[in-house]
N, CA, C and O atoms as a GROMACS GRO file, in nm:
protein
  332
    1UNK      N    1   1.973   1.026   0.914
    1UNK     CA    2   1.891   1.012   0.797
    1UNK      C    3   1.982   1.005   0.674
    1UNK      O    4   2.079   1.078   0.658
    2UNK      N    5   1.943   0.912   0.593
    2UNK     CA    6   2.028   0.876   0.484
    2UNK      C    7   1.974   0.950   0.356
    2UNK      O    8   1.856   0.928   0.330
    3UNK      N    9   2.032   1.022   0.284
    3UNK     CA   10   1.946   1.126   0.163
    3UNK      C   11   1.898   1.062   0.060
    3UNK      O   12   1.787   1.086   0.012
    4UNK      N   13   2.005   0.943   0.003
    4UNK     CA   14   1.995   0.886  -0.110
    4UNK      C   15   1.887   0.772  -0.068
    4UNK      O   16   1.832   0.722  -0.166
    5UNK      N   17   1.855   0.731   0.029
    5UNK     CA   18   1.792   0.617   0.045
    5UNK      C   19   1.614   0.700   0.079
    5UNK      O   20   1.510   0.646   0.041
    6UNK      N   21   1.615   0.799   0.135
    6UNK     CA   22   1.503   0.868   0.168
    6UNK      C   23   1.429   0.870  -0.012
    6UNK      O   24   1.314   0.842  -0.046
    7UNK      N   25   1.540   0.912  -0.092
    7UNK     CA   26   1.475   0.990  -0.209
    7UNK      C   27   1.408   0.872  -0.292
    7UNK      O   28   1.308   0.896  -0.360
    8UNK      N   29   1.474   0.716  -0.285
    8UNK     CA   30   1.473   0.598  -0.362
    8UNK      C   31   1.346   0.549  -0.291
    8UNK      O   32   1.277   0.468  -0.354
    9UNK      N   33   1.300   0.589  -0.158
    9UNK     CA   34   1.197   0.520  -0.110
    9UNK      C   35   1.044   0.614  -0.121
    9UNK      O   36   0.932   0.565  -0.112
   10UNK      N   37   1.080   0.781  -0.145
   10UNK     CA   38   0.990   0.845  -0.203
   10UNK      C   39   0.959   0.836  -0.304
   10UNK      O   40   0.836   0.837  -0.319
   11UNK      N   41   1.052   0.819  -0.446
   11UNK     CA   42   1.028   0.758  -0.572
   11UNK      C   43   0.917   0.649  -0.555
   11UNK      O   44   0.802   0.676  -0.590
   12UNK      N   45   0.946   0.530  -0.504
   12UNK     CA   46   0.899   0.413  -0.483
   12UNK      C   47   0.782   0.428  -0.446
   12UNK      O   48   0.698   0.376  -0.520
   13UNK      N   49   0.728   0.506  -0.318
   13UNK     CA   50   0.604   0.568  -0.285
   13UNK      C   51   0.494   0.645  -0.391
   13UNK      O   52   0.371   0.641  -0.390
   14UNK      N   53   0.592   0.719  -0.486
   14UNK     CA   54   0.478   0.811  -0.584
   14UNK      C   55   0.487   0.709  -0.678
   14UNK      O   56   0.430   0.747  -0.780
   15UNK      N   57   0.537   0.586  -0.692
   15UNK     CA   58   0.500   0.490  -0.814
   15UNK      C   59   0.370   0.406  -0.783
   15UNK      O   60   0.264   0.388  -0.843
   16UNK      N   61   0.430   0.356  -0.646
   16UNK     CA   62   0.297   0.282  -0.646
   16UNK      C   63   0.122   0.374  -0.625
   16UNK      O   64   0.009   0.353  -0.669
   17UNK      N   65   0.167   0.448  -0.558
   17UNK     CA   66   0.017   0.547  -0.534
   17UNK      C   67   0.002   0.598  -0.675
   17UNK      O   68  -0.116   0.611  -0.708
   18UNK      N   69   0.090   0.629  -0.767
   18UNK     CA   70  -0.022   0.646  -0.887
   18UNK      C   71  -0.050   0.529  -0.964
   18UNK      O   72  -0.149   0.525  -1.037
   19UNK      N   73   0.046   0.414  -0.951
   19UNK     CA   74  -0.013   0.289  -1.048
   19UNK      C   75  -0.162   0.203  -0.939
   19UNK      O   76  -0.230   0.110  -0.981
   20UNK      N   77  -0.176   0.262  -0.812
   20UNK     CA   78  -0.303   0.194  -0.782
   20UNK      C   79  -0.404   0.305  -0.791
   20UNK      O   80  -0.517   0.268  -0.762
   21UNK      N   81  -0.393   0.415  -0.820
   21UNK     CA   82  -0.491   0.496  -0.856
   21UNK      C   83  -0.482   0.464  -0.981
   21UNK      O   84  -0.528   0.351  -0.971
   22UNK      N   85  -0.449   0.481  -1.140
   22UNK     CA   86  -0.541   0.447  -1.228
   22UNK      C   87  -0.499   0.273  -1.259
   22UNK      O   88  -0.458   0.247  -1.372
   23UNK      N   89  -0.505   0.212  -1.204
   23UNK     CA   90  -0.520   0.064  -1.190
   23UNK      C   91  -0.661   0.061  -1.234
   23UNK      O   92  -0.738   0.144  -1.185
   24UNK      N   93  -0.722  -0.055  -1.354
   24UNK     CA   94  -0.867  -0.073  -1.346
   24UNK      C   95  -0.884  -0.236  -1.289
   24UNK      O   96  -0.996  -0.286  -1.294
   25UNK      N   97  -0.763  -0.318  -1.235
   25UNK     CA   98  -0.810  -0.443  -1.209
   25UNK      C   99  -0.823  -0.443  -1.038
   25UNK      O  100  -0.726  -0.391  -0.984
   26UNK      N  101  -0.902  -0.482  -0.969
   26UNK     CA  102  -0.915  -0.414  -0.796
   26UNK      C  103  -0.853  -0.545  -0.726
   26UNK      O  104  -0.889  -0.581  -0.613
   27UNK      N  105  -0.774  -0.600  -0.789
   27UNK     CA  106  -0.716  -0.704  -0.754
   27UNK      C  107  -0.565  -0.640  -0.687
   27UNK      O  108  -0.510  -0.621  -0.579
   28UNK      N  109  -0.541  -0.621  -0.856
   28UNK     CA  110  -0.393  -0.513  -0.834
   28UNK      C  111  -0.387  -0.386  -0.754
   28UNK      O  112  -0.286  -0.334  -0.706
   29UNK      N  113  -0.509  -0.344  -0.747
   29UNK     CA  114  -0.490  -0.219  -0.690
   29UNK      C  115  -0.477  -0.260  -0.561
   29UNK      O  116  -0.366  -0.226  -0.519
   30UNK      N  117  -0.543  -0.318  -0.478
   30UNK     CA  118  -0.537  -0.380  -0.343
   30UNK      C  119  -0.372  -0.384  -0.313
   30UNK      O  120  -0.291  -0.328  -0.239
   31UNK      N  121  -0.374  -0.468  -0.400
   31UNK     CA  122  -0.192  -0.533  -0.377
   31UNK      C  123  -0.087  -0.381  -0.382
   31UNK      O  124   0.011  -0.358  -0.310
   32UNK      N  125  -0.134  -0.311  -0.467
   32UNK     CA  126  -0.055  -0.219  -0.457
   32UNK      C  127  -0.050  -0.130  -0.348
   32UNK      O  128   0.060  -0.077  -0.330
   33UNK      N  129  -0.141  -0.099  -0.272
   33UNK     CA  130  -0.195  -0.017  -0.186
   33UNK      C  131  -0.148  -0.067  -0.024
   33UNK      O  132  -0.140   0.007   0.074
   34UNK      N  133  -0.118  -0.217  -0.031
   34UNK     CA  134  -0.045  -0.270   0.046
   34UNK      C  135   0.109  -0.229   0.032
   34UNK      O  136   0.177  -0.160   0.108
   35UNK      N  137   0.143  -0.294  -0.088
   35UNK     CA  138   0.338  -0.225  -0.083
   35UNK      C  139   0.358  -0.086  -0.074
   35UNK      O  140   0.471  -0.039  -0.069
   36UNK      N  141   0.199   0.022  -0.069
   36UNK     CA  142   0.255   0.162  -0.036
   36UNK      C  143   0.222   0.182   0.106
   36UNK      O  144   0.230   0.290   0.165
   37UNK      N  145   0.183   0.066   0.159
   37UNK     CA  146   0.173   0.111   0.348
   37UNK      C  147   0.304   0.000   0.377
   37UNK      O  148   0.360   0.000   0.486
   38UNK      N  149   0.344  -0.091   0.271
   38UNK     CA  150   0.480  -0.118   0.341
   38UNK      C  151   0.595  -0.009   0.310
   38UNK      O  152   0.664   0.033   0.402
   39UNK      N  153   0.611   0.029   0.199
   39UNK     CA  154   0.692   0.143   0.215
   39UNK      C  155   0.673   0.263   0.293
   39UNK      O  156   0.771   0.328   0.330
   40UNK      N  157   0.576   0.290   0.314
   40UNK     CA  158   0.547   0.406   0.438
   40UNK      C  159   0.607   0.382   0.538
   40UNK      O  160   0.700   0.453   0.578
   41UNK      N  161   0.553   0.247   0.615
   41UNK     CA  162   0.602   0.190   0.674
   41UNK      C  163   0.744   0.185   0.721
   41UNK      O  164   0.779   0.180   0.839
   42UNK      N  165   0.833   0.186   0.601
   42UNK     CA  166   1.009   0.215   0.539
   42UNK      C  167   1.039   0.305   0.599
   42UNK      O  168   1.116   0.310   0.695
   43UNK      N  169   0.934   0.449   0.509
   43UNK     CA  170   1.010   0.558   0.528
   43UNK      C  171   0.960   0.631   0.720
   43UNK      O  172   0.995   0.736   0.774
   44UNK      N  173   0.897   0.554   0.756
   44UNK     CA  174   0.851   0.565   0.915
   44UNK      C  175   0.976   0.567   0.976
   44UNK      O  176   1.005   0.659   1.053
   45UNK      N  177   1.058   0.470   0.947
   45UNK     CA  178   1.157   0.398   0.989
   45UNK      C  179   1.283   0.477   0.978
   45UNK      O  180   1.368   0.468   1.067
   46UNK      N  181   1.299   0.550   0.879
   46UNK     CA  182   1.382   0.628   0.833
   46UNK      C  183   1.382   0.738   0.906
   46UNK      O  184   1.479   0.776   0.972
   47UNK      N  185   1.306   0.778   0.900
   47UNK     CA  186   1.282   0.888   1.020
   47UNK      C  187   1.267   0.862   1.145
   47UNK      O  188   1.194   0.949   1.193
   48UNK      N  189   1.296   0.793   1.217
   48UNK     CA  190   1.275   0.746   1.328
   48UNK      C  191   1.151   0.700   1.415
   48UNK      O  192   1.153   0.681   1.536
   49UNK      N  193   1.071   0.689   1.351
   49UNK     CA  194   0.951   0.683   1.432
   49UNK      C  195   0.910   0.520   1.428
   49UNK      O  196   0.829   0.491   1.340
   50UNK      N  197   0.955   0.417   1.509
   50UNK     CA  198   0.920   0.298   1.496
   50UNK      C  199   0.826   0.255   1.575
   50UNK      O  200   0.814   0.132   1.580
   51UNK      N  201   0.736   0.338   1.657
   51UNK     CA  202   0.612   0.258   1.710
   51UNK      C  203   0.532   0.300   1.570
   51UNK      O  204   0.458   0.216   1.520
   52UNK      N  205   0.550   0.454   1.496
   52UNK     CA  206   0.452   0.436   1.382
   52UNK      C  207   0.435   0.376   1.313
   52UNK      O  208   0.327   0.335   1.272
   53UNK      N  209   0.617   0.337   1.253
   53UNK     CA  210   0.613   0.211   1.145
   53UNK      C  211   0.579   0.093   1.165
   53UNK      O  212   0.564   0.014   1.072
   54UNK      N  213   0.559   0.059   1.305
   54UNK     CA  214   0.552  -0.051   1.304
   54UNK      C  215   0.347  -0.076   1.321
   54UNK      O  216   0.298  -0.180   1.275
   55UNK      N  217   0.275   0.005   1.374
   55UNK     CA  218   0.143   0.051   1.349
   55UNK      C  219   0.120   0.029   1.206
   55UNK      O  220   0.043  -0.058   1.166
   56UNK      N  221   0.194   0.115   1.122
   56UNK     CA  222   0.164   0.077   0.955
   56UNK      C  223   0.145  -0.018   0.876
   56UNK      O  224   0.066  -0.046   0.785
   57UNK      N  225   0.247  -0.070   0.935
   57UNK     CA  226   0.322  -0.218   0.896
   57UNK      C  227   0.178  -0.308   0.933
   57UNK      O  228   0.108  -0.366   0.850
   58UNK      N  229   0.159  -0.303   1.066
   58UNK     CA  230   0.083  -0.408   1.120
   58UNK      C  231  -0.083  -0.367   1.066
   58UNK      O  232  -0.161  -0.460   1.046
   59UNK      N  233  -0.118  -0.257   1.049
   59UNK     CA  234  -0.249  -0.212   1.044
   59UNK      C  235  -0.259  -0.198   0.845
   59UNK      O  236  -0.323  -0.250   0.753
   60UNK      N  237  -0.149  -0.092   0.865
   60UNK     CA  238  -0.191  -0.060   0.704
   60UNK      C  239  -0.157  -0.186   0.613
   60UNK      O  240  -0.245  -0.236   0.543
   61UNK      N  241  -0.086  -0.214   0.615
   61UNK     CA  242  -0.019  -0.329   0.512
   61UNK      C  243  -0.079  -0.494   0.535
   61UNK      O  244  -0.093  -0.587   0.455
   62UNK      N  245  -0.104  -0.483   0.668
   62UNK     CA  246  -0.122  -0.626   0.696
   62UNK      C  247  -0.340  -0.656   0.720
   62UNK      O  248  -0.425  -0.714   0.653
   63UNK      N  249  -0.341  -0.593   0.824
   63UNK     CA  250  -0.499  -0.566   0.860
   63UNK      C  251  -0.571  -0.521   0.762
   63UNK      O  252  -0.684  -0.569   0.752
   64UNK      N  253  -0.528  -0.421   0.665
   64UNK     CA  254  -0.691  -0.336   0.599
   64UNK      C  255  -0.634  -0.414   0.437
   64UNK      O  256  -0.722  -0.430   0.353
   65UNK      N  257  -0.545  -0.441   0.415
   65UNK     CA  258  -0.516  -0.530   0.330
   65UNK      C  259  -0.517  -0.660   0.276
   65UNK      O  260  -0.475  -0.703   0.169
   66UNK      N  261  -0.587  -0.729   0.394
   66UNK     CA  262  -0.661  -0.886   0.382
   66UNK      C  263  -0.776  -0.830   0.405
   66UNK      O  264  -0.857  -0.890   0.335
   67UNK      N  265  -0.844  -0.726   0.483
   67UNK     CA  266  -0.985  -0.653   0.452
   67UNK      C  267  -1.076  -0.668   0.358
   67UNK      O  268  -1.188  -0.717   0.339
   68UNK      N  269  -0.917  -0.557   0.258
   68UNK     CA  270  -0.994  -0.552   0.115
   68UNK      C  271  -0.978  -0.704   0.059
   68UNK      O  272  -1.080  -0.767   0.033
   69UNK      N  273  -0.879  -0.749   0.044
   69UNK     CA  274  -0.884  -0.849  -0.033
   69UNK      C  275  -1.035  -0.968   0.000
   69UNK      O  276  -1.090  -1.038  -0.084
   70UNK      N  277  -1.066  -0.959   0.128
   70UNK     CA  278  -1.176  -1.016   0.193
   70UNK      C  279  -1.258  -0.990   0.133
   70UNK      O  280  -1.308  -1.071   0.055
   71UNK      N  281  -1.305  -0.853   0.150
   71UNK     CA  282  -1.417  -0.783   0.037
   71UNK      C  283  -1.432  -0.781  -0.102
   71UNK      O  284  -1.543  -0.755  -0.150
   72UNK      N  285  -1.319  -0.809  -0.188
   72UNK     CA  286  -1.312  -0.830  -0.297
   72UNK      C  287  -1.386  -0.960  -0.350
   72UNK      O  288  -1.449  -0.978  -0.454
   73UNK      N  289  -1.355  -1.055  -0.233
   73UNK     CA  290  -1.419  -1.203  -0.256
   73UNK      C  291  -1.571  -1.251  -0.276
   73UNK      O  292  -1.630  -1.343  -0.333
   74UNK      N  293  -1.604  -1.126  -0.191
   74UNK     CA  294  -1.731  -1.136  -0.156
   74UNK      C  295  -1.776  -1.058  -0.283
   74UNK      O  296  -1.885  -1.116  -0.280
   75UNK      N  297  -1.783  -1.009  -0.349
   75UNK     CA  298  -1.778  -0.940  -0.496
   75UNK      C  299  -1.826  -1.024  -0.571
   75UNK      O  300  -1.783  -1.136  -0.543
   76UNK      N  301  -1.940  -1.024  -0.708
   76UNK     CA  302  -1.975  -1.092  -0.800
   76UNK      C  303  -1.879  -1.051  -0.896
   76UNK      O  304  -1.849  -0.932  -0.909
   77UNK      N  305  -1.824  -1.151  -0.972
   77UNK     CA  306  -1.779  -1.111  -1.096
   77UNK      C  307  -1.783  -1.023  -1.187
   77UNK      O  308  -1.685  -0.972  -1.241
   78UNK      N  309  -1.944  -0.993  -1.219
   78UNK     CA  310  -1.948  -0.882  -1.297
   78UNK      C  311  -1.931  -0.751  -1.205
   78UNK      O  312  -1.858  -0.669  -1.260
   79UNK      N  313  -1.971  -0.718  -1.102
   79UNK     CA  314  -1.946  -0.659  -1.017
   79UNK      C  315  -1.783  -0.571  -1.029
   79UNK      O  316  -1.768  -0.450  -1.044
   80UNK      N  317  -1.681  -0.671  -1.016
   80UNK     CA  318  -1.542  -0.636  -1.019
   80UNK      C  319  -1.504  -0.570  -1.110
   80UNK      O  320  -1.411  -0.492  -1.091
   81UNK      N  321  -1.575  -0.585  -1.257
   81UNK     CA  322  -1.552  -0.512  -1.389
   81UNK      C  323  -1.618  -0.452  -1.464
   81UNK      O  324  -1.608  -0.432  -1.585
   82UNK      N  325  -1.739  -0.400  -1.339
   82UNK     CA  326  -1.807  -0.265  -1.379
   82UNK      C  327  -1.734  -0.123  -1.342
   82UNK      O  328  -1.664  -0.131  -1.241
   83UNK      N  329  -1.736  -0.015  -1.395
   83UNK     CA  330  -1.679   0.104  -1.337
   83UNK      C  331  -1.814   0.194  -1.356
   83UNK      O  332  -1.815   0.312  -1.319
   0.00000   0.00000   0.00000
């Protein structure tokens, strides 16, 4: 396990999970929510666990992430920019 690279990819992790939590466009947030199951994904890896990362990779980042974006489509306009 590498220290400096663990800490640069946890940084990276608490950036994006708080910029897609107060995100108000659900466009971005989607997208973001993807690069934090690819970095999970990372730090899976880092730690050794590559059937998980690679589960992440394939499920979190790839599968529930054209999901949402799927569902987003299906969305009325005003819809997207009500809160």
């Amino acid at each position: 396990m590498i220290v400096p690279i663990d800490f640069v990819l946890l940084f990276f992790l608490l950036v994006t999970a708080i910029a897609a939590i107060t995100l108000k466009d659900l466009f971005a947030a989607i997208v973001l929510l993807g690069a934090y199951s690819f970095i999970m994904a990372n730090m899976w890896l880092q730690l050794g666990a590559s059937d998980v990362a690679f589960t992440e990779a394939a499920v979190g980042a790839g599968t529930s992430t054209a999901l949402m974006v799927a569902a987003l489509s299906r969305l009325s306009r005003k819809a997207r920019w009500e809160k």
